[in-house]
TIKOL-649601 format. One record per residue (C-alpha): x, y, z negated; residue in one letter. Coordinates in steps of 0.2 Angstrom, whole numbers, plus 2048, in hexadecimal, padded with zeros to 3 digits. Layout:
BEGIN
+-----+-----+-----+------+
!  xx !  yy !  zz ! code !
+-----+-----+-----+------+
!   X !   Y !   Z !    A !
...
+-----+-----+-----+------+
// end
This chain:
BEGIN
+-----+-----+-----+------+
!  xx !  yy !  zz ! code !
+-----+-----+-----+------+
! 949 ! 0CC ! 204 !    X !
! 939 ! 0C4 ! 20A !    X !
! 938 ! 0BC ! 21C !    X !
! 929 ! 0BC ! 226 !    X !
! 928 ! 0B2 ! 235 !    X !
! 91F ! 0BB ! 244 !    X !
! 91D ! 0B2 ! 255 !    X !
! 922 ! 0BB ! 264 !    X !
! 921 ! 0B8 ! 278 !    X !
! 92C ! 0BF ! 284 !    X !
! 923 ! 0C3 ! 294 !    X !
! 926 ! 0BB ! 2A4 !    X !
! 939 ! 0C2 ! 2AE !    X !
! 93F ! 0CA ! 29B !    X !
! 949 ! 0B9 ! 297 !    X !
! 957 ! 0C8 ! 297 !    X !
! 951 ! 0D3 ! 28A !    X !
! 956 ! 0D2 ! 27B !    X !
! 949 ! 0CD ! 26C !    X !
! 947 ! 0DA ! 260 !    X !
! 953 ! 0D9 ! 254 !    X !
! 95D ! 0E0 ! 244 !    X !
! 96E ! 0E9 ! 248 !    X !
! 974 ! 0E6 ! 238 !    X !
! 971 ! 0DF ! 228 !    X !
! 96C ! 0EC ! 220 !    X !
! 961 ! 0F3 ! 22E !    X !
! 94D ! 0F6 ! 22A !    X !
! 948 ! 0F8 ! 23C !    X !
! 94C ! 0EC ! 24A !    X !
! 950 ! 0F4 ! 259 !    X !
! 944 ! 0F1 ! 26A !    X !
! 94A ! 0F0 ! 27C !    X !
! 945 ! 0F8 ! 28C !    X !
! 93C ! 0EB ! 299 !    X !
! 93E ! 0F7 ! 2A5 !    X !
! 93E ! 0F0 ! 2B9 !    X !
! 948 ! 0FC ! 2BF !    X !
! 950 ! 10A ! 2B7 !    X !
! 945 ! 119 ! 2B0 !    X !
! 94A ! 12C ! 2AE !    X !
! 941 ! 137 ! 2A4 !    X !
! 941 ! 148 ! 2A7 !    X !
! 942 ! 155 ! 299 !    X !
! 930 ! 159 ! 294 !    X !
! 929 ! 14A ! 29B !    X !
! 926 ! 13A ! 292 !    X !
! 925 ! 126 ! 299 !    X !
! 91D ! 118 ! 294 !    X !
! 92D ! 10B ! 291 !    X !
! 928 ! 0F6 ! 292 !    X !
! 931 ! 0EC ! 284 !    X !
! 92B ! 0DA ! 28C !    X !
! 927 ! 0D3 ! 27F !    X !
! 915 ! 0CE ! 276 !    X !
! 914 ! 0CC ! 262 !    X !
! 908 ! 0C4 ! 258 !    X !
! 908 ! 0CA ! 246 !    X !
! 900 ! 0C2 ! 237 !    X !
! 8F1 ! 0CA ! 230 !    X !
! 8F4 ! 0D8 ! 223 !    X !
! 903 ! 0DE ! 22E !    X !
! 907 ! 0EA ! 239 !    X !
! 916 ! 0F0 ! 246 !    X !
! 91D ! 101 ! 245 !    X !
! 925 ! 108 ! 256 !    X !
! 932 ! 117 ! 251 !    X !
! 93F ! 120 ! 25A !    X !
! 954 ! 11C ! 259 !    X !
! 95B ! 129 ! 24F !    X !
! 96B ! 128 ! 25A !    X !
! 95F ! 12D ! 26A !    X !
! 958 ! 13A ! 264 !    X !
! 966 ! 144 ! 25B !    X !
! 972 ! 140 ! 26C !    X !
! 965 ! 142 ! 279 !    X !
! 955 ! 149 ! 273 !    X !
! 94B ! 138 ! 277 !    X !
! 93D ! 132 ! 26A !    X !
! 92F ! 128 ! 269 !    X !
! 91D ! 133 ! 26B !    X !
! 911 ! 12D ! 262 !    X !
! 91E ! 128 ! 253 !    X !
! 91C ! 11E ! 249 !    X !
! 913 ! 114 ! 256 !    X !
! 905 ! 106 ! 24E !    X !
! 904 ! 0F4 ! 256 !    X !
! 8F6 ! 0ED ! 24D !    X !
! 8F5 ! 0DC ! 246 !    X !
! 8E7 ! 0D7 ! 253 !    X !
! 8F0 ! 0DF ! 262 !    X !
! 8F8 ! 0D1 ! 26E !    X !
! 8FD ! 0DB ! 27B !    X !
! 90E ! 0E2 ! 281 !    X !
! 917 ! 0EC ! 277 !    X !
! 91B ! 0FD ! 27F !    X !
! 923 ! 10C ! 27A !    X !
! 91D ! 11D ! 27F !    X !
! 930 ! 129 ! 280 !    X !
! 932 ! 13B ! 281 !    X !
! 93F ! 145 ! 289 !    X !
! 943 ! 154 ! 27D !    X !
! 953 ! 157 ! 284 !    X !
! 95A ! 162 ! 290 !    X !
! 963 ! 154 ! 29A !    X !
! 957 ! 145 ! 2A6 !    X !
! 958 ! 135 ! 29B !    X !
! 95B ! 126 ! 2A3 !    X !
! 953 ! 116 ! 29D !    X !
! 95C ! 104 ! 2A2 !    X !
! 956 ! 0F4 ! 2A0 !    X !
! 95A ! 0EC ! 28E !    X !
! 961 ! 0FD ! 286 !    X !
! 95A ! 100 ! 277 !    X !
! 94D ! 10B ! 276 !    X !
! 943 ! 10B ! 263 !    X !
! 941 ! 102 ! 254 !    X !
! 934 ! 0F7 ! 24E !    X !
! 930 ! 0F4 ! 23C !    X !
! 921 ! 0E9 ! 234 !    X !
! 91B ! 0ED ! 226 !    X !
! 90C ! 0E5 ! 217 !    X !
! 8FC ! 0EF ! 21C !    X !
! 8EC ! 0F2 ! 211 !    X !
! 8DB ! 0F5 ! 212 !    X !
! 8D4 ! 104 ! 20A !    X !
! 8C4 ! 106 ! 203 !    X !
! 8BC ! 116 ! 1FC !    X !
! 8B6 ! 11C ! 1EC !    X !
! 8AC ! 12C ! 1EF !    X !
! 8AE ! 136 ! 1DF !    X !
! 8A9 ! 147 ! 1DA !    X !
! 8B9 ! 14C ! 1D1 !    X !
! 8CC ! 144 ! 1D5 !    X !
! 8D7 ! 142 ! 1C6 !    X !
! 8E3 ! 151 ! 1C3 !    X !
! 8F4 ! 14F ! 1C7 !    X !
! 904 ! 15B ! 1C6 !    X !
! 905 ! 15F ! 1D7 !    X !
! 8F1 ! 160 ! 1D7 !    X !
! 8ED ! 169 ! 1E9 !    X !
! 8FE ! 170 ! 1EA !    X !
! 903 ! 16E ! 1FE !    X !
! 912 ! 171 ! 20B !    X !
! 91F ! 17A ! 204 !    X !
! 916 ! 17D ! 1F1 !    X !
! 926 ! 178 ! 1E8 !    X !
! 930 ! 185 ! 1F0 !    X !
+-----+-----+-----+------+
// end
């Protein structure tokens, strides 16, 4: 499995949070910790805007992806927003995490729980080739639900 090295910067007062990190070793995603002053509560309905403290600065031709924790949302109806959530290579500030309530229960949020997962991924650039006709496929413009 290939290893790529990305630098990373805690911001000042998060010496206690945790880095992201892998927790297991067969994990895809690492998970990403709340920076939170003071404890948060999210209300059902509302959302909030959740600080990891940290800063990273990826390579170019890479990007982050910010998605929700499978285990809150199936036990408390918490996810990530705008999922998966984009932290582009050239992008050096903090990296936040916008969280819904779609539970039926307020949602507290403590400093260092874990609250989504991040995953980096090989990006390319796409370039068009504006044609007339595409080339035919099976599926060919078949959409949602054409296969039964």
């Amino acid at each position: 499995m290939e290893e790529l090295k990305v630098s990373i910067k805690r911001l000042p007062g998060n010496d206690d949070i945790s880095l992201p990190r892998y927790m297991t070793e067969g994990s895809s995603g690492m998970d990403i910790f709340a920076a939170v002053a003071e404890e948060k509560t999210i209300l059902p309905g509302e959302r909030e805007l959740v600080p990891a403290g940290i800063i990273i600065g990826l390579p170019p031709g890479f990007e982050a992806q910010i998605r929700p924790r499978s285990g809150l949302a199936i036990k408390n109806g918490i996810t990530a927003l705008n999922s998966p959530g984009t932290i582009d290579g050239d992008y050096r500030g903090e990296v936040k995490v916008i969280m819904i309530n779609h539970g039926r229960e307020p949602f507290v949020i403590r400093r260092g729980d874990r609250i989504a997962q991040m995953m980096v991924n090989r990006i390319c650039r796409v370039s068009w080739n504006l044609k007339e006709d595409l080339d035919k496929t099976e599926r060919n413009s078949g959409g949602f639900g054409h296969t039964g």
